[in-house]
C-alpha positions in Angstrom: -146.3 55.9 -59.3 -147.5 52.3 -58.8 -151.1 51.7 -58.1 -150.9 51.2 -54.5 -149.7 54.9 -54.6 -152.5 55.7 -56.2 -154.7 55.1 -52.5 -151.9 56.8 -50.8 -153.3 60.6 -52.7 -156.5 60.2 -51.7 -155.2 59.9 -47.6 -156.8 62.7 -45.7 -157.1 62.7 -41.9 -159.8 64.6 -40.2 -158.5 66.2 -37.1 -160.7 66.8 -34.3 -161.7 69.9 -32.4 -159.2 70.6 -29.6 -161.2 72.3 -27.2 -162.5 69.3 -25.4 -159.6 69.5 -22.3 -157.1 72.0 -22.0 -155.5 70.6 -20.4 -154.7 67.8 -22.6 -154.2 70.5 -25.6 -151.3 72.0 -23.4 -149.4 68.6 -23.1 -149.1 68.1 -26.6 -145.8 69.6 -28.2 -146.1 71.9 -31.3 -145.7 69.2 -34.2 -146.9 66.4 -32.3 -150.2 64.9 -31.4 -151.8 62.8 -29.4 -153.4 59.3 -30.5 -155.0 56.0 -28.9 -153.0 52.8 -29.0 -154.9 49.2 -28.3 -158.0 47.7 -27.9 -160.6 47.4 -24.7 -158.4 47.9 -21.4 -155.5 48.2 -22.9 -155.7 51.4 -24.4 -152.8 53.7 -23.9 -152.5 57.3 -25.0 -149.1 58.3 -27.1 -148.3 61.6 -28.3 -146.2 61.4 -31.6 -144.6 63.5 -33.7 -146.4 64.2 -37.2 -143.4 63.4 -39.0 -144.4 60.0 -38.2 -147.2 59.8 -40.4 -144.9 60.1 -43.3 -143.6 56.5 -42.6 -144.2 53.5 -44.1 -144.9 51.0 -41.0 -146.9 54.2 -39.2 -149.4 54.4 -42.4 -149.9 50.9 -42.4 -150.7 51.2 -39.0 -153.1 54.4 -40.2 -154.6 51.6 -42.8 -155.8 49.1 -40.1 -157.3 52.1 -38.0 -159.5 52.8 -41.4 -160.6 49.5 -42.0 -161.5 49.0 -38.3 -163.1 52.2 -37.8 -163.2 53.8 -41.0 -163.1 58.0 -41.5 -166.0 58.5 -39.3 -164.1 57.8 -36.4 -165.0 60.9 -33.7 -162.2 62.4 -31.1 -158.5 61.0 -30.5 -157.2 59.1 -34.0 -157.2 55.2 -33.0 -154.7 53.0 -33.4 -156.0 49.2 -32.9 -153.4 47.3 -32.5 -151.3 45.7 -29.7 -149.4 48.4 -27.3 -146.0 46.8 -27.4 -146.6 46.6 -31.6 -146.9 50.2 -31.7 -144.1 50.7 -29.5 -141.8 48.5 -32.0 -143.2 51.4 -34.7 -142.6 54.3 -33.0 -139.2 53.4 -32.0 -138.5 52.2 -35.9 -139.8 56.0 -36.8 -137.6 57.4 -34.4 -134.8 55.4 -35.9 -135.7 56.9 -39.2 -136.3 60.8 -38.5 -133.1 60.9 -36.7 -130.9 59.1 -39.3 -132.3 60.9 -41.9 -132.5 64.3 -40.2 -128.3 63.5 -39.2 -128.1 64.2 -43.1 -129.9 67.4 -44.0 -132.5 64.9 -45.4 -136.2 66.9 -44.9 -138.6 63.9 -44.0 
């Protein structure tokens, strides 16, 4: 493993309770959840598969949400960066799942 690896074993994520609305629990497919994208008034909620996380532009995007916030941050997992960026990213993971599930290939 190179060193950059090395800060990708020590990646935790701290998952909130829940329980808040059930509403928005109930929305959320098994497998999926539900995160903030953007900054101030543009703020969009985006409910993602976990598979996601796995991929390279997604934890980078994961990264920036830690340096701006850090661990600390309570509630909904916050992505800041620019809606249509994140919409580039989620597409691109979408891209990858399904080429790689096509194969037999467990991502």
């Amino acid at each position: 493993m190179g060193s950059g690896d090395r800060h990708l074993l020590n990646f935790h994520m701290h998952l909130p309770h829940l329980h808040h609305g059930k509403k928005e629990v109930r929305d959320i497919p098994r497998g999926c959840l539900a995160i903030m994208v953007g900054q101030g008034q543009e703020q969009q909620r985006f409910v993602v598969p976990v598979l996601y996380f796995n991929h390279p532009l997604f934890m980078q995007l994961l990264k920036e949400a830690e340096d701006e916030y850090g661990f600390d941050q309570k509630g909904t997992i916050a992505i800041p960066c620019h809606v249509e960026d994140f919409r580039y990213v989620q597409e691109m993971c979408s891209v990858y799942t399904l080429k790689f599930n096509d194969v037999g290939v467990n991502v």
